[in-house]
N, C-alpha and C positions, 0 to 999 in steps of 0.2 A: 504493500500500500504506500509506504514511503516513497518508495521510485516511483510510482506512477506521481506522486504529487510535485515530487521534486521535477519530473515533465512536465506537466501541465502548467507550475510554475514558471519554468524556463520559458516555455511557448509562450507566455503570457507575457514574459519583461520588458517587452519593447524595445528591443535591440535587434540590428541588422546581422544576420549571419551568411556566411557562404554554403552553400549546401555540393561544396563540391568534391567532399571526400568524408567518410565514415561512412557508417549506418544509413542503408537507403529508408529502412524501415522507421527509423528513428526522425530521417528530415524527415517523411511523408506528415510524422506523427506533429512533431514541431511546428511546421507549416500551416497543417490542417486543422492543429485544435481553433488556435485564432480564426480562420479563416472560414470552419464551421459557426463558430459562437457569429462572427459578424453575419453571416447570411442567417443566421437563426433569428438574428435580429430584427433583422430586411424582412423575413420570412413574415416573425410575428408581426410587423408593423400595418403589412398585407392585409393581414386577418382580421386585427383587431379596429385596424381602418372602413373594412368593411362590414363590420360587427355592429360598430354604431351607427355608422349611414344607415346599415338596418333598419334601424329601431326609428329613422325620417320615413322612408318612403319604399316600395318599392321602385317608383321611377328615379327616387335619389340612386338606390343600387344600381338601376340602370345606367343613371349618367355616369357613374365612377367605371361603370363598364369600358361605354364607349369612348370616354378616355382616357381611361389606362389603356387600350387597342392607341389612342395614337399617341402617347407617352412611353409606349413604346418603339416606336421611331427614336424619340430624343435619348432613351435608353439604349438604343441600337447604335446611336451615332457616340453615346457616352463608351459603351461598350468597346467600339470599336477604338476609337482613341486611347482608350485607360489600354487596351490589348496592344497597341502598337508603344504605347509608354513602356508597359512593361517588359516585352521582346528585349525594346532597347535598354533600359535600367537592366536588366536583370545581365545580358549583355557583355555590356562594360563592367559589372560589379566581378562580373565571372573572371574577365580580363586583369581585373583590381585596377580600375578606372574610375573611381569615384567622383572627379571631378567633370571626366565626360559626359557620367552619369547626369550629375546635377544639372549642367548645360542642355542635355536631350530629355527633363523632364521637363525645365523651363519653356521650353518651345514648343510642347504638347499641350502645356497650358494657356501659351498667347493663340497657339492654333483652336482652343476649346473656345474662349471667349468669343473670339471671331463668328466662330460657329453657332454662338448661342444668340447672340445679338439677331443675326439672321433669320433665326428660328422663331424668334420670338416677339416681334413685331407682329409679324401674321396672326400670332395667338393672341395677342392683344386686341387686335383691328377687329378679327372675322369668326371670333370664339363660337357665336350662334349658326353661321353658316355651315361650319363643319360638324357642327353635333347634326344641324338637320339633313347634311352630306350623308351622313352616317346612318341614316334612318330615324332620328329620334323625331319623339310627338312634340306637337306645340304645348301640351303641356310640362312636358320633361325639359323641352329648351328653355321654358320660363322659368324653372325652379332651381335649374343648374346650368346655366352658361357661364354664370359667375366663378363656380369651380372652375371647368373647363378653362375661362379666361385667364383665373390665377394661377393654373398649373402649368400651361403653355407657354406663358408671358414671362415665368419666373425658372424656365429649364437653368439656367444659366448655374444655378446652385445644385443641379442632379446635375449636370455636365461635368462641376468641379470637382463632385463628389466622388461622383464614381472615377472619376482621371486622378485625384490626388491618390488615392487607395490603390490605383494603378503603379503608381510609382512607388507607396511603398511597398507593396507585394513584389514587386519586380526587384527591390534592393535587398529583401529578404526580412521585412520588417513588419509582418502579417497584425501582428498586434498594436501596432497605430493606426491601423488599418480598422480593426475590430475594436476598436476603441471607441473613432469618430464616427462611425455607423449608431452603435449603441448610444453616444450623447443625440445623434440626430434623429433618431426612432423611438428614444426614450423619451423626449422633449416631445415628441409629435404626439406618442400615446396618451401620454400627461393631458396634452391641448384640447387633445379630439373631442372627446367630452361637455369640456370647459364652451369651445365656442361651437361645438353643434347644438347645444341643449341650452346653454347661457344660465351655466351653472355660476352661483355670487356674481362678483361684479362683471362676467363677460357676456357681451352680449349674444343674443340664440340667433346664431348663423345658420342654421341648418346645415344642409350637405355643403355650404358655402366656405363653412368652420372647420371642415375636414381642410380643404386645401392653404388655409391660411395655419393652422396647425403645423401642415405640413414643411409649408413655406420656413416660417421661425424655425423649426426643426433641425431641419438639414442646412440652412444658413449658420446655426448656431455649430452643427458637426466642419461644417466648410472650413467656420473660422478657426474652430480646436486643430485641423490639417494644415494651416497656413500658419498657424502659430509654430508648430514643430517642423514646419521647414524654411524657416527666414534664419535659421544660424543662433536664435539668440542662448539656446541653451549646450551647455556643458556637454559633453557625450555621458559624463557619469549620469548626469539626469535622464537619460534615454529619449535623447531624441533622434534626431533621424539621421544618417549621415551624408543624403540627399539635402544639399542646403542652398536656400536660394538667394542672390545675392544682384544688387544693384547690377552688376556687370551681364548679370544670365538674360536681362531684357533686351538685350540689342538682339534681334534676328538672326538667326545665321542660316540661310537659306539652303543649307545643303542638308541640313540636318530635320530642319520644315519638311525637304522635298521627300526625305527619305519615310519620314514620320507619316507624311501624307499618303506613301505608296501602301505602306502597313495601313494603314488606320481606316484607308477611303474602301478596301479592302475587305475589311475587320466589320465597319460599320455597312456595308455591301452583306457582309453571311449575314448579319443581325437585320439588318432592313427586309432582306429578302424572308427572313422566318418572321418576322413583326407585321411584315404586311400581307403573308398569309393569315396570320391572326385577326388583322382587322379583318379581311374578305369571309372568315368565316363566323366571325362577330354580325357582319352583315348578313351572312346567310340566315345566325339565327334569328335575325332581327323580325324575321317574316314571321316568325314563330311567335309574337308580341313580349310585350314588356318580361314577362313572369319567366319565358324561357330565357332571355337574357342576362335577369337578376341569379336563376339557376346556375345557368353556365358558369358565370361571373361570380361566384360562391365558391365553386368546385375549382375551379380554375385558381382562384385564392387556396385556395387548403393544396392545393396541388405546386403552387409557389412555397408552402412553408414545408411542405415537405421534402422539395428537391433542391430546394437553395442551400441545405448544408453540403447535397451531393457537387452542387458546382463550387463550395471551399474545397474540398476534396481536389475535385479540376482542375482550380485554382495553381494548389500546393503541385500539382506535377506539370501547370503553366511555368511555374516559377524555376524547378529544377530541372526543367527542358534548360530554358533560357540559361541559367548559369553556369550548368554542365556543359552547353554547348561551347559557351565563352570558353568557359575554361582546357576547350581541346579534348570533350571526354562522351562523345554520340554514345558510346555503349553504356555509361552510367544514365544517359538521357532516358533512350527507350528502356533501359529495366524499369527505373522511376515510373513511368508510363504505365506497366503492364501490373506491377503491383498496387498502385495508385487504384485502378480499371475493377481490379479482383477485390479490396477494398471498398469499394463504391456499389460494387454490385449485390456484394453481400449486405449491405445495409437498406440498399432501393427493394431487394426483393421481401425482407424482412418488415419493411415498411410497408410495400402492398399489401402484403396478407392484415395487417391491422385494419387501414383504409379499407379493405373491401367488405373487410367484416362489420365495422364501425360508420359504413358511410351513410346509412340513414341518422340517427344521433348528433354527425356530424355535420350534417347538410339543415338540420331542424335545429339545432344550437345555435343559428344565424339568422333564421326565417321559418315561419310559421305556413306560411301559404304554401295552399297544397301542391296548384299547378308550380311552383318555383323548388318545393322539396323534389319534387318527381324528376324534373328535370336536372336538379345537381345531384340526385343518386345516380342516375344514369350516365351523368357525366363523368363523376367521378370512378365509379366502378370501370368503365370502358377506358377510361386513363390508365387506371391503374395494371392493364393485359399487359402494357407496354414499358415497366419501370425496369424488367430484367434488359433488355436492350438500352435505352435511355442510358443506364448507369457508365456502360461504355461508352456511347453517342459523346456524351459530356467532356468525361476522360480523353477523348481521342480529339474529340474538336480542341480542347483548351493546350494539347499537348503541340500538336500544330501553332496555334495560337502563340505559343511562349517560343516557339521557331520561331515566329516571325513570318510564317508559312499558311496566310489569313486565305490568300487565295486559293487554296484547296479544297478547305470547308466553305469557300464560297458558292463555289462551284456545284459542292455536295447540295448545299442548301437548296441552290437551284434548281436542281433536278429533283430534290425530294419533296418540296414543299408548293413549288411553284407549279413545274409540272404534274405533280401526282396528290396532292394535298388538300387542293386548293377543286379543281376538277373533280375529284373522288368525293370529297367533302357535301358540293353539289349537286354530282350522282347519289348518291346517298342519302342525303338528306330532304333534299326536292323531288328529283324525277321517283327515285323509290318509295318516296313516304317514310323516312326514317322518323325523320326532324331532327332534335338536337342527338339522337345519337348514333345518324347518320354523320355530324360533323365529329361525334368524339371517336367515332370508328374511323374517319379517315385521318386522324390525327393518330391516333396509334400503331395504325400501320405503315403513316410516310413514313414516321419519326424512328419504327424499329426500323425500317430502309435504310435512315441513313444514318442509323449505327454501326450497321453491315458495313455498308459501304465503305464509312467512314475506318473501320478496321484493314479492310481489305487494301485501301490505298495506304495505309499507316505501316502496312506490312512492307511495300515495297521500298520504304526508306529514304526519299528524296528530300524528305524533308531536314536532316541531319546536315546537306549541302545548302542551306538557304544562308544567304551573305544579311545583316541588318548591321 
């Protein structure tokens, strides 16, 4: 018992390590505990975010639906940036390049802001038009555009968040990472409450109070990120040894360029799996409010339970990257395959709970009958697909930490695009499924392109990627 604590201790100190020699079992473990805790975080924020919208509306559940379907774009494009940060941090730390390091985080972050600005004007201006884009009723756009407007218009703080946590997973510092998650999801849980309901002095926001919650939240985790990478603390204090320094702002466009080749990439596999999501968001839209708030339930409980599997992902992201730096492709892919066998054993052990538990689970959220119905069946037909997934995850993020985005892009697009998205709407529409015609074609792209994604991992081209 001792040694285990004296681990989880270690993984928890906030200090950067190389994970380029010892115990592969030991980094996975290192890695992962932080990097599980932070996405269990994320996970629960998920849940209990849409726990209290609940108890507003179901057309509030709705709106938080149909945008989080397009918050995940900004998610996509976070994603892919924080994946091309981390390629390159992990990288150079592998090299013992610290200072490189720091220079090719700095420029991921003038490249995120850029990005956000852009993104976010539109959210601002055209909030109503795109929720009715989306199918929603005039009554859903008048109770929640406001959401919608504040979530879109304020990406700029999910941009940084997820990019700064990028960089320090890629330096090996998982636990700053899982830090600033937990202040900005614990802040947000705290809120949700407060201004949906206008509990004492806050006022009753409704589903409006979720996104302003939100907002404070992860502003508040951005800032605890940017405080541990401006230099100002000691190393004994555990801060990061990514440091950012008046000099790291001038541009240096070659490093932009390359950053960009990753990332545009990166945020390309993620866009292309996000906006299958929306199109089958839209499918079920036909199905009215009740099957959406369904889906949109299950789909949550289905976020808190694989988000500790993608720390897992994470952790063999990070040890691709710096084993590669370090000259050592054979300690990469073992990392990989153990990481993979790790993950799978927990996603499968996981299903059998979920499939047994998924009425209780689906009614813990929501009371009405046509919206339980429909997240039992969503969840139960997710759940056929967690033994593949578990890999899926593993093998896309393994890539990812090469530097090697274009691969799994490619995957994405041929399993989600062409087969996902088509099948989704065989199934669902032309056969009379409805919504579980959409959770059966999501289970079967998505075990597709876990195969797949094995199959091309075997042949090893990814160990030659230059970042």
């Amino acid at each position: 018992m001792q040694k285990i604590l004296k681990i989880i201790r270690e993984s928890l100190d906030g200090e950067e390590r190389e994970y380029t020699s010892g115990s592969i079992n030991r980094a996975i473990v290192l890695l992962s505990i932080p990097m599980v805790l932070e996405m269990v975080m994320e996970s629960l924020f998920a849940v209990v975010d849409v726990y209290f919208v609940s108890k507003v509306s179901v057309d509030a559940v709705a709106v938080v639906g149909l945008t989080e379907s397009l918050l995940t774009l900004i998610y996509s494009i976070a994603i892919g940036m924080s994946m091309a940060a981390t390629a390159m941090v992990a990288r150079r730390i592998g090299e013992k390049k610290a200072e490189a390091a720091s220079v090719a985080a700095m420029q991921a972050v003038l490249i995120a802001v850029v990005l956000s600005i852009l993104i976010g004007v539109p959210g601002l201006l055209f909030a109503s038009d795109i929720l009715r884009f989306m199918g929603g009723s005039d009554t859903m756009i008048a109770s929640g555009a406001s959401y919608t407007r504040i979530a879109l218009s304020s990406n700029m703080v999910i941009m940084l968040l997820f990019l700064l946590n990028g960089i320090f997973r890629g330096a090996g510092n998982a636990a700053i990472a899982m830090r600033a998650l937990w202040i900005a999801n614990g802040i947000n849980i705290v809120l949700d409450p407060l201004f949906i309901f206008g509990i004492g002095p806050f006022p009753e926001m409704g589903v409006t109070g979720a996104a302003v919650a939100t907002l404070i939240g992860r502003s508040i985790g951005v800032m605890y990120q940017i405080y541990n990478l401006l230099g100002t603390q000691s190393k004994k204090s555990n801060g990061s040894i990514i440091r950012f320094t008046r000099k790291h702002l001038e541009p240096q466009w070659d490093i932009i360029r390359r950053l960009l080749k990753v990332g545009i990439t990166g945020a390309g596999q993620f866009l292309i799996a996000s906006a299958s999501w929306i199109f089958l968001v839209r499918i079920i839209a036909k199905f009215g409010s009740d099957a959406v708030a369904g889906y949109t339930i299950a789909i949550r409980v289905i976020i808190f339970s694989t988000l500790p599997s993608w720390g897992i992902a994470n952790a063999a992201a990070t040890l691709v990257g710096q084993n590669l730096g370090a000259g050592q492709p054979h300690r990469a892919e073992v990392s990989v395959w153990r990481s993979g066998f790790f993950n799978m054993i927990f996603l499968v052990l996981l299903s059998l709970i979920l499939v047994v538990c998924s009425a209780p689970v689906i009614r813990f959220f929501t009371s009405d009958p046509a919206a339980v119905e429909a997240g039992i069946i969503s969840l139960r037909i997710f759940c056929a697909g967690y033994i593949f997934w578990a890999w899926g995850m593993v093998i896309s993020q393994a890539f990812n930490g090469a530097g090697d985005t274009r691969t799994p892009t490619f995957i994405n697009l041929i399993c989600f695009w062409a087969m996902e998205i088509p099948l989704g709407y065989l199934l669902a529409v032309t056969f009379g499924w409805g919504v579980a015609g959409v959770c059966a074609a999501v289970a079967i792209s998505e075990s597709a392109w876990a195969i797949i994604s094995l199959l091309v991992f075997r042949r090893g081209k990814w160990k030659t990627v230059k970042i």
